[in-house]
PAVOGU-144579 format. One line per field, with one value per residue (C-alpha): residue number from 1; residue in one letter; x negated, y negated, z negated; chain. Coordinates in steps of 0.001 Angstrom, whole numbers, always signed. Layout:
<sites>
banu	(NUM | ...)
zapa	(A | ...)
xx	(X | ...)
yy	(Y | ...)
zz	(Z | ...)
torba	(A | ...)
</sites>
This chain:
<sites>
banu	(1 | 2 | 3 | 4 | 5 | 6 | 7 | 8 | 9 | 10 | 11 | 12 | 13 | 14 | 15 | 16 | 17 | 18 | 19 | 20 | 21 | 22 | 23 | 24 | 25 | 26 | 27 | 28 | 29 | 30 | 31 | 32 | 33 | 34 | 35 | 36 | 37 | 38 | 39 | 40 | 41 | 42 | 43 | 44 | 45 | 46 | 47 | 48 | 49 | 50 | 51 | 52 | 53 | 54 | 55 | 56 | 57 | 58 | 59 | 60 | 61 | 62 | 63 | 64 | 65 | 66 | 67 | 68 | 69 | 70 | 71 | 72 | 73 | 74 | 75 | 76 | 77 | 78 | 79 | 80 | 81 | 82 | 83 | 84 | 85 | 86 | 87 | 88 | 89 | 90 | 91 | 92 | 93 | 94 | 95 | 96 | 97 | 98 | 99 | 100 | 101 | 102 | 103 | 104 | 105 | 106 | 107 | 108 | 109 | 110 | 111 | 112 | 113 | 114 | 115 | 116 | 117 | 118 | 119 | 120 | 121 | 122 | 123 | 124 | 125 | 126 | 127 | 128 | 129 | 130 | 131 | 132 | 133 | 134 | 135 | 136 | 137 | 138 | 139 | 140 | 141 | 142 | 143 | 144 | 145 | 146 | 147 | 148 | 149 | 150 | 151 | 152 | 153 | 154 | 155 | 156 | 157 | 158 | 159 | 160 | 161 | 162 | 163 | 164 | 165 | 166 | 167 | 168 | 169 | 170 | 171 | 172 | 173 | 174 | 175 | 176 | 177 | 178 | 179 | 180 | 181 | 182 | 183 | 184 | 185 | 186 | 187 | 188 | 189 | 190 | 191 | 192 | 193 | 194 | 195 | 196 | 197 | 198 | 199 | 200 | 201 | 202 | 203 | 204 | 205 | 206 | 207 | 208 | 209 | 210 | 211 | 212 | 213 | 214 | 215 | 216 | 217 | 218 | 219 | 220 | 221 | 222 | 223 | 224 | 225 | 226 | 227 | 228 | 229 | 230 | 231 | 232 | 233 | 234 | 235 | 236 | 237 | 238 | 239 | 240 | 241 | 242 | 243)
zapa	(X | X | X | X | X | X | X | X | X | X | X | X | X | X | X | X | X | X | X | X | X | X | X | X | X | X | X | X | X | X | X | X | X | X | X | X | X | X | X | X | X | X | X | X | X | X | X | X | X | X | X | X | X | X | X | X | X | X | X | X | X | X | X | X | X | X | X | X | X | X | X | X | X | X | X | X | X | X | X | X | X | X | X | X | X | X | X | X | X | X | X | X | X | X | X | X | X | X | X | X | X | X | X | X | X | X | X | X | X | X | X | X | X | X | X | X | X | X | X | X | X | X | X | X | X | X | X | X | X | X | X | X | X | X | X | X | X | X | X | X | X | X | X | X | X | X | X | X | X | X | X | X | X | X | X | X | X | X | X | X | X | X | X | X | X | X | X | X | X | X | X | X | X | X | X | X | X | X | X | X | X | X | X | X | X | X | X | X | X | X | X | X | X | X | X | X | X | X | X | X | X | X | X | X | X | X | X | X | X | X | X | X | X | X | X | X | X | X | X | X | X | X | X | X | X | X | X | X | X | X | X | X | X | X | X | X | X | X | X | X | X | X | X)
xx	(+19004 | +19458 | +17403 | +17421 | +20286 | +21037 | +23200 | +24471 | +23183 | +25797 | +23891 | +24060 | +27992 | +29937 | +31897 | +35039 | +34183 | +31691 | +28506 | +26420 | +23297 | +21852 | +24643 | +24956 | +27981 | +27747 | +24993 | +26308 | +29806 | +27862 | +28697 | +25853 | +24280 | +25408 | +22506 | +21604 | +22906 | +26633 | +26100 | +28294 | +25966 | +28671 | +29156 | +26664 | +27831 | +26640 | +27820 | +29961 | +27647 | +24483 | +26303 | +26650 | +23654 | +22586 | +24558 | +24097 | +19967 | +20316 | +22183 | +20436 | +16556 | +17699 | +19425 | +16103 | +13959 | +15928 | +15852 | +12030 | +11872 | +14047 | +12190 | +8669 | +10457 | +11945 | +8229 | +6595 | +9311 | +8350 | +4662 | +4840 | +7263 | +4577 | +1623 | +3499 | +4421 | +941 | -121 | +2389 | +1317 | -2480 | -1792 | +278 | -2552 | -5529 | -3282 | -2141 | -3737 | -6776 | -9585 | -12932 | -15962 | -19669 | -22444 | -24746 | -27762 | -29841 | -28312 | -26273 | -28999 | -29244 | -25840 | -25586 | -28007 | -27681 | -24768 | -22991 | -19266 | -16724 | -12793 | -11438 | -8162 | -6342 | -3454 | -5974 | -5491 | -2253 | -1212 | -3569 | -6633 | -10039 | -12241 | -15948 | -17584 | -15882 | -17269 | -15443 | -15211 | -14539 | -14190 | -18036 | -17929 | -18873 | -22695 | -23074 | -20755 | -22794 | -21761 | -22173 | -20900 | -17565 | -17107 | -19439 | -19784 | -20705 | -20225 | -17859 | -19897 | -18401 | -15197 | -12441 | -13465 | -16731 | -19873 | -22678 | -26360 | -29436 | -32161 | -35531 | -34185 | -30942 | -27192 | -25920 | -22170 | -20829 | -24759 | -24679 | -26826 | -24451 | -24755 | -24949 | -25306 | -24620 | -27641 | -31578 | -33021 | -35911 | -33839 | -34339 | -31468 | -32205 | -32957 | -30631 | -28558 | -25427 | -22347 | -18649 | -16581 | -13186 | -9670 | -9016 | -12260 | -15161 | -19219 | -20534 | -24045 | -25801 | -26980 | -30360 | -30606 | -33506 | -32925 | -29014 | -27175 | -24311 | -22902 | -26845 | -26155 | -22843 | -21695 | -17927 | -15601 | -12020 | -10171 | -7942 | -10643 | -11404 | -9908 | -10029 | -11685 | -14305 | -13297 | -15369 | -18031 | -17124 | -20489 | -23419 | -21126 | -23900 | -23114 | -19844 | -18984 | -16448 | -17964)
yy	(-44198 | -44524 | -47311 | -49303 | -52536 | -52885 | -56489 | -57525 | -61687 | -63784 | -65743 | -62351 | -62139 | -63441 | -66178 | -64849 | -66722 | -65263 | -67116 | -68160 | -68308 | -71950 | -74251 | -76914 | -76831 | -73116 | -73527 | -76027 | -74167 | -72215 | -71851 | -72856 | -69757 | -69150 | -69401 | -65913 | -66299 | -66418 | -62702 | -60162 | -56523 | -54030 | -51219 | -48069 | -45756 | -42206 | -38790 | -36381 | -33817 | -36015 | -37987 | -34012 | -33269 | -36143 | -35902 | -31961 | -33414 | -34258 | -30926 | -28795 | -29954 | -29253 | -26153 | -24955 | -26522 | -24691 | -21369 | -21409 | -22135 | -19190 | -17043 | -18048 | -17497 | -14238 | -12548 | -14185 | -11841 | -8908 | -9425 | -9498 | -6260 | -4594 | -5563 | -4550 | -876 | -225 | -1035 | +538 | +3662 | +3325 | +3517 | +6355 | +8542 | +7600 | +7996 | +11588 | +12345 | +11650 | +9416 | +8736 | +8577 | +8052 | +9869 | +8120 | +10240 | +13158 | +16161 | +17710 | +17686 | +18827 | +19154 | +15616 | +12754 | +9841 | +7274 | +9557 | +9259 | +12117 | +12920 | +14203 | +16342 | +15579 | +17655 | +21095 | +22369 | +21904 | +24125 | +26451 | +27827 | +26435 | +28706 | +29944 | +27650 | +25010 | +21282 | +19169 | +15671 | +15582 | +13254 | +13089 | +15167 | +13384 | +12271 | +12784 | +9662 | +6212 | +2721 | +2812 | +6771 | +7801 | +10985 | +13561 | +15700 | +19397 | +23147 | +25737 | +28929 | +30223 | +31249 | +31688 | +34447 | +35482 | +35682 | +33597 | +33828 | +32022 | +34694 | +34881 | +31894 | +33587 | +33180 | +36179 | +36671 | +39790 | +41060 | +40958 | +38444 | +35888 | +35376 | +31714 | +31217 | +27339 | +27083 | +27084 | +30194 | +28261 | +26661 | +28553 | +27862 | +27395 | +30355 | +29864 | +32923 | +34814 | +32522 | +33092 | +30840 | +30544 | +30353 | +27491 | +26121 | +26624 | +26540 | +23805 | +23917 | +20741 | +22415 | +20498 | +23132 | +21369 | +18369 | +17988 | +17532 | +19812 | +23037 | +24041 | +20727 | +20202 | +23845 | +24899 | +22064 | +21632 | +22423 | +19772 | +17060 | +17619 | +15180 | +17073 | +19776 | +17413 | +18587 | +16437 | +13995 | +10832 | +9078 | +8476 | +8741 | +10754 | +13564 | +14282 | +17321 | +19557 | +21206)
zz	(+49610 | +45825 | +44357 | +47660 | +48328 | +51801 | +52333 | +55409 | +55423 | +56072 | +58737 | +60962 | +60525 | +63923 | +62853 | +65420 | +68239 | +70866 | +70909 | +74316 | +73173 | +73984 | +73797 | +70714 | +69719 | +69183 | +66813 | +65551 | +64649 | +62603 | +58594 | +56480 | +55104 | +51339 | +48448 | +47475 | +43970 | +45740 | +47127 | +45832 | +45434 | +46385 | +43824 | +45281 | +46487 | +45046 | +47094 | +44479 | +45030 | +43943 | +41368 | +39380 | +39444 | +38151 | +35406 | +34672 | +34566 | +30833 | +29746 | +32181 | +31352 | +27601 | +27519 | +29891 | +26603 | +24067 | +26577 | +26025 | +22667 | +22399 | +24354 | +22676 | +19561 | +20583 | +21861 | +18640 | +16169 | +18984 | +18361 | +14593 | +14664 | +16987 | +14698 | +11595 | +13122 | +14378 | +10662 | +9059 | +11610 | +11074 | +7278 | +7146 | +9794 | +7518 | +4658 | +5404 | +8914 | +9770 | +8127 | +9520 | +7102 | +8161 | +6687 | +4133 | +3786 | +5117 | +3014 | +6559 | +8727 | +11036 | +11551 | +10882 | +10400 | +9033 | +9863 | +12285 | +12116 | +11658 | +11859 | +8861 | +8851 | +5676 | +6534 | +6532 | +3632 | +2748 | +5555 | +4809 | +2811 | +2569 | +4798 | +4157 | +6912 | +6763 | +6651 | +4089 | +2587 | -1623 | -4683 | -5785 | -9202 | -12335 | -12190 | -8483 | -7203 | -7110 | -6593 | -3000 | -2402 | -3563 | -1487 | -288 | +2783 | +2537 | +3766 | +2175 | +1487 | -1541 | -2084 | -5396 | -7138 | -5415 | -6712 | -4969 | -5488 | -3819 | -3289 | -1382 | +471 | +867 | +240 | -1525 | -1494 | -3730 | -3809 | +264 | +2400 | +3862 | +8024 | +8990 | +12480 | +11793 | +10334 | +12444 | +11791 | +9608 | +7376 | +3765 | +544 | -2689 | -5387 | -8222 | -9978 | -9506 | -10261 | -10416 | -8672 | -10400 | -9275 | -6625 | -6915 | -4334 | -3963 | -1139 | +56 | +2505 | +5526 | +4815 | +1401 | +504 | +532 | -824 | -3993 | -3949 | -5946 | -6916 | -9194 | -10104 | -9780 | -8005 | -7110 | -7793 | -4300 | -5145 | -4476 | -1052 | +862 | +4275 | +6929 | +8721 | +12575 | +14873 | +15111 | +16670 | +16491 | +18259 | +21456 | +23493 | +20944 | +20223 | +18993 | +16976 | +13447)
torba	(A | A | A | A | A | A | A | A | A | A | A | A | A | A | A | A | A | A | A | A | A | A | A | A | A | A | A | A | A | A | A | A | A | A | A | A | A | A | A | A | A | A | A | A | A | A | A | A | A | A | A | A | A | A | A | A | A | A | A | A | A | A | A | A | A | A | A | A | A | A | A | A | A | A | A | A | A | A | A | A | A | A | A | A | A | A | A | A | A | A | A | A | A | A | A | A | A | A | A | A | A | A | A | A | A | A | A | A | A | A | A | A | A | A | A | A | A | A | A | A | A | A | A | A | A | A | A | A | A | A | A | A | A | A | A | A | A | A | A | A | A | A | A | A | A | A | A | A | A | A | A | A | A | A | A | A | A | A | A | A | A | A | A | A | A | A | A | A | A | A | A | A | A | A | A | A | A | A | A | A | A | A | A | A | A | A | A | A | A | A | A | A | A | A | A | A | A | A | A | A | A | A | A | A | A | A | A | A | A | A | A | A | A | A | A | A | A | A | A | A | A | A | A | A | A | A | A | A | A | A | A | A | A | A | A | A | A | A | A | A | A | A | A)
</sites>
């Protein structure tokens, strides 16, 4: 066994002549026993097989430290490409997709109340037209934006080159009462006169007509500053829902 020194003692060694035990002059034959600084260790012995290993131990144990590092270096470049991609991916959806927004005030109800979330299509209306109906998110006009709200939420009702008017409670469109089944049957609009909406712009009322700051203020809006179709509301999670 490595690390172990078996000797043979020289006292033990038959001196060539058989011994009977008991008699004098046998014991008496016997060569003094040598001091233990005079024995020789013999060289040990170490099989082939374990004297390779041992030496591969060194090489082996390192090249299995470097094959780690490696590897830990090799999932930590896979984990910062990952992150970067799903950035690089959420960036480019709310940049051009899809964008959520929440809802600051009361001016949608009761379509929507205050801090519900919503999906907004960006890609809408660039594949197609703005539609009477639809819900939208836009660029607050000059004197409606505040420090806290940037964009606003409202409803499409008139379109480029109609002529809207709020009557008796009413929405006129082209002198004819506009259907909106969206709307509770109680809920009564604004009176305000006949308007014109020109080219590529369009007229947005809050569903709350009320009790909202839209077109009855700042008149028509510029198509191009709606940033997308609201589609579906996300939040509370007991009430999700496409608009």
């Amino acid at each position: 066994m490595r690390g172990w020194l078996f000797v043979d003692r020289p006292s033990d060694i038959s001196a060539g002549t058989p011994r009977t035990p008991g008699t004098a002059a046998e014991v008496g034959s016997l060569p003094p026993e040598p001091p233990l600084a005079d024995v020789v260790t013999p060289p040990e012995v170490i099989p082939p097989a374990v004297a390779a290993e041992a030496d591969a131990e060194p090489t082996g144990g390192t090249g299995r430290k470097k094959g780690k590092k490696a590897s830990r270096k090799k999932q930590g470049y896979e984990w910062l490409v990952l992150v970067a991609a799903s950035l690089a991916v959420a960036l480019f959806v709310r940049g051009f997709l899809i964008q959520a927004f929440y809802i600051p005030s009361e001016s949608m109800v009761p379509t929507l109340v205050k801090n519900d979330r919503v999906l907004v299509n960006k890609l809408s209306y660039k594949l197609h037209d703005v539609h009477r109906g639809d819900v939208v998110v836009f660029t607050a006009p000059p004197g409606a934006a505040t420090a806290q709200v940037k964009d606003l939420i409202k409803r499409v009702v008139g379109l480029p080159g109609e002529t809207i008017e709020g009557r008796n409670g009413s929405i006129f469109i082209n002198n004819k009462p506009l259907d909106e089944p969206y709307l509770p049957p109680d809920v009564r609009s604004r009176d305000f006169p006949p308007e014109k909406v020109p080219p590529a712009r369009v007229w947005v009322l809050g569903d709350n007509r009320q009790d909202s700051r839209d077109s009855t203020f700042f008149k028509s809006i510029d198509e191009h500053s709606i940033v997308g179709r609201a589609f579906v509301k996300i939040w509370p999670l007991n009430d999700l829902s496409l608009l």
